[in-house]
C-alpha positions, -999 to 999 in steps of 0.1 A, spaced: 784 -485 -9 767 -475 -42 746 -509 -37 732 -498 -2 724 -463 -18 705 -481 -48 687 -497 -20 677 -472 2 659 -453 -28 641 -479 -39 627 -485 -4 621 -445 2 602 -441 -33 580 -475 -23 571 -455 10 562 -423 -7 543 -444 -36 526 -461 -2 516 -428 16 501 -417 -23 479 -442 -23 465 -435 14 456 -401 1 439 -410 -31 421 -433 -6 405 -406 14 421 -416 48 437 -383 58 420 -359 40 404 -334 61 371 -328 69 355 -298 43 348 -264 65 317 -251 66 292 -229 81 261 -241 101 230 -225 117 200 -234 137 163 -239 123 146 -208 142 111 -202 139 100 -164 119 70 -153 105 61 -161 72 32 -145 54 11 -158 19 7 -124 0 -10 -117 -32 7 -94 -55 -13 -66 -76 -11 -31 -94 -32 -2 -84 -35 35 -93 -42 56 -66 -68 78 -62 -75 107 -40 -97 104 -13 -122 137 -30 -116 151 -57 -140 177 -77 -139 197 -109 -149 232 -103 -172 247 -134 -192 278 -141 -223 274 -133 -235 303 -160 -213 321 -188 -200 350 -170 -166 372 -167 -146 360 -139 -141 387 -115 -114 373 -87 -95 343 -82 -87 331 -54 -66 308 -52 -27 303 -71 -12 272 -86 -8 241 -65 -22 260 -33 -39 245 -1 -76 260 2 -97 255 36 -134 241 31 -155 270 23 -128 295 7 -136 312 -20 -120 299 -58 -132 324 -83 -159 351 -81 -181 359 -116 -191 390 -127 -229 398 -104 -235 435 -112 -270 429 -124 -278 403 -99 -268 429 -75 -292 454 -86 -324 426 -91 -319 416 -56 -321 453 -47 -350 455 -63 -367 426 -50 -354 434 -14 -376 467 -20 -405 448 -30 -407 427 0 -398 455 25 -431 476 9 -454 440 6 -445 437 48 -457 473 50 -484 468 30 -493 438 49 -487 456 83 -518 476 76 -537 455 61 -535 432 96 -541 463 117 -573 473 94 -582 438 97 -585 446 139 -607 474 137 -632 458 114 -621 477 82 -610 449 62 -620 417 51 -603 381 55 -596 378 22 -576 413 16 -557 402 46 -550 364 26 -537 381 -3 -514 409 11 -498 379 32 -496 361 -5 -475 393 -18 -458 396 10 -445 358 6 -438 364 -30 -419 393 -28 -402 373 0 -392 342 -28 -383 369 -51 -355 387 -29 -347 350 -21 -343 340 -58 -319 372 -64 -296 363 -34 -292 327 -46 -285 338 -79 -255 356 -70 -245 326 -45 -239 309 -80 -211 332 -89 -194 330 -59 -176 296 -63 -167 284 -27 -146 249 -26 -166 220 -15 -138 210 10 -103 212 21 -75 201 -4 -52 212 -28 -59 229 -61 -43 223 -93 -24 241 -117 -45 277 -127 -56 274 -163 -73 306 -160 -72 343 -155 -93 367 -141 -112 386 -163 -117 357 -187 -152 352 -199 -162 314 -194 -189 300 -206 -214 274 -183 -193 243 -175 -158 256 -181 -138 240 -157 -118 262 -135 -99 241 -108 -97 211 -93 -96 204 -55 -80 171 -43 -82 158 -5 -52 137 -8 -51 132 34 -60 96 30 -51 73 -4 -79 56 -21 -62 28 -38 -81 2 -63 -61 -30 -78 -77 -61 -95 -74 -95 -78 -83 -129 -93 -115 -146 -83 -95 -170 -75 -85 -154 -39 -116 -139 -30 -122 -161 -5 -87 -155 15 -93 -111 10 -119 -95 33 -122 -59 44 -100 -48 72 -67 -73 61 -32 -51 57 -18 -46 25 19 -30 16 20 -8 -12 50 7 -32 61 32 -59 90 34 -79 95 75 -68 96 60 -34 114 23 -39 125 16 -5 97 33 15 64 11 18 32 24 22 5 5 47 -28 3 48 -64 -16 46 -83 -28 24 -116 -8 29 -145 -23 2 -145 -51 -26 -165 -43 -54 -196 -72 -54 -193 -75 -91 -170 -100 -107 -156 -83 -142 -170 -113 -167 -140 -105 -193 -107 -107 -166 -125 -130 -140 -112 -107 -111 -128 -84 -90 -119 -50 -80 -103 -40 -45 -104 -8 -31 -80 1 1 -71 34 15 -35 45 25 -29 73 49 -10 97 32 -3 126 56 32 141 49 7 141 9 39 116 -8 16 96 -27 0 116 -56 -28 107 -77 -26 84 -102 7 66 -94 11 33 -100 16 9 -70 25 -23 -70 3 -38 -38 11 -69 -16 -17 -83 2 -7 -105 38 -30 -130 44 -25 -162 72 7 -151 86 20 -179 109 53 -183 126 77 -215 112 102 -230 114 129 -215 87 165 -217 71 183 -198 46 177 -204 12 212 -218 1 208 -249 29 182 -262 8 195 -292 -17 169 -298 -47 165 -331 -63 135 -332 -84 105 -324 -64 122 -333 -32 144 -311 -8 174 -320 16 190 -302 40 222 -314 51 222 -313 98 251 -319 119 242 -346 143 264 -347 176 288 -371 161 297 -343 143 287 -356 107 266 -335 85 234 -361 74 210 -353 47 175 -350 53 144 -347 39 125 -318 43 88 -303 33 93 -266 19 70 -244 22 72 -203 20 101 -183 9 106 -151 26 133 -125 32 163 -150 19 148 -179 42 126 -211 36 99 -219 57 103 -257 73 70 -272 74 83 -314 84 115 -329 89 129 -305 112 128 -295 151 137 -261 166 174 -260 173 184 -283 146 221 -271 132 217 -267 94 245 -260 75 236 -230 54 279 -227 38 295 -254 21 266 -278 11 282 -290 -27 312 -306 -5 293 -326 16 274 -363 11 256 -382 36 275 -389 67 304 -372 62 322 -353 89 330 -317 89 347 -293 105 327 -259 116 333 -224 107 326 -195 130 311 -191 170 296 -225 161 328 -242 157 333 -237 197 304 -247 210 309 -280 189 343 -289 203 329 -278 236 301 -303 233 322 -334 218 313 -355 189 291 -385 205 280 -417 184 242 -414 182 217 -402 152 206 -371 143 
């Protein structure tokens, strides 16, 4: 009995030694899982990255025109002022009484002259008494004239609408000619400028979109159009200057900011598949697509852009084409796999069938 035990060992450790081997062999092991997609078409974009400071759309330095005491201010810190409001008013007290004066002059020279034309009727006065009343009358005229622009100058009115900056300055303060006293900023509309090299000067052209961000604002972008480029090539960088404008109307973007600036330019729609289905070997690129025998076969591929975590496709594959995107490092050419997800399903539903790719 202990003989037929011996014996039935030894022929149950050959067959597990026997079914070892089949699996070292590869002839049951299971097909590696893994995750497929199709090749979709999506638009891909070429876009030129730059930095540009922005710039407001007008922007002025108000000065004193004369050295004066400021009188009133009109405006406060940071405030919105229409076109035509009134900043800051300078002292005009003697202005005030030289227009007076003047005023006086030309009402009595338009008296004077009144006569002189109704002499002139009757035969009591000559042509030329009649030429030079009218000539005092004029300059009495230019005088008054002269005294009510004078005092215009010390009314300081802003140029347009905008908002002012930080008050510097106090009324009663005497400035002197040129002192600036505020600043005025239209910041409706974004004037951004950014350096591109000569390089791409033939692919930029007024009217093209760019996309503009700033790191106050990370994951807001800003849109626009590029509006002018400068006709002058800067000898030193060998890149020109381009000047967009970004509409800016809830008044985010500020003055000098820096923005980093994207530029589209021949957006196309392509053929395209996530990043991680492309296999590199050297300069070439592989992607590995089930066929309907359900084997995943490596193929060759032309890449192209790289956009938004996907590859753009430019030969090697059609529309529709199943691409496995999970799981490439298991596979080699040929092999069969088994498929994770909703396409799993519609693979068993189709059937594996012994044809190419």
């Amino acid at each position: 009995m202990v003989r037929n035990f011996l014996v039935t060992a030894l022929c149950a450790s050959l067959a597990a030694c026997g079914n070892g081997a089949e699996d070292k062999g590869g002839r049951n092991r299971q097909p590696p899982l893994v995750k497929a997609a199709p090749a979709a078409s999506m638009r891909f974009v070429e876009t030129v990255e730059a930095i540009g400071t922005a710039m407001a759309n007008e922007q002025v330095t108000l000065s004193a025109p004369v050295t004066e005491r400021i009188v009133r201010l009109g405006f406060d810190d940071g405030q919105y002022v229409r076109r035509g409001q009134i900043i800051a008013v300078l002292a005009q007290g003697q202005q005030t009484a030289q227009l007076a004066e003047a005023q006086a002059r030309a009402r009595e020279a338009q008296q004077q002259l009144t006569r002189v034309e109704a002499l002139r009727e009757r035969g009591f006065a000559t042509q030329s008494n009649l030429d030079a009343q009218i000539a005092s009358a004029a300059a009495a005229r230019a005088q008054a004239g002269q005294a009510t622009a004078t005092i215009g100058e010390r009314v300081i009115r802003a140029p347009f609408a905008g908002w002012v900056s930080l008050r510097t300055i106090s009324a009663g303060a005497v400035v002197n000619s040129g002192t600036p006293i505020a600043t005025i900023s239209d910041i409706s509309t974004i004037k951004l400028d950014f350096p591109v090299p000569e390089t791409v000067l033939a692919t930029i052209r007024p009217g093209l979109t760019i996309e503009a961000r700033s790191a106050a604002y990370p994951d807001q972008p800003f849109r626009g159009q590029i509006a002018t480029i400068d006709p002058v090539i800067d000898p030193n960088t060998r890149a020109v200057t381009v000047r967009a404008r970004l509409p800016n109307p809830d008044g985010r973007l500020k003055p000098g900011m820096l923005l980093t600036v994207s530029i589209e330019q021949a957006p196309r729609l392509s053929l395209g598949v996530p990043e991680l289905a492309v296999v590199g070997e050297g300069d070439r690129r592989f992607v590995y697509v089930i066929g309907r025998d359900g084997a995943a076969h490596r193929t060759e591929i032309k890449a192209g852009l790289r956009s938004e975590g996907r590859i753009e496709i430019l030969q090697g594959l059609r529309p529709g084409d199943r691409v496995v995107t999970d799981g490439v490092v298991k596979l080699s050419d040929g092999m069969k796999v088994k498929l994770a997800g909703p396409d799993a399903s519609s693979a068993a539903a189709r059937g594996p069938k012994k044809s190419g790719v």
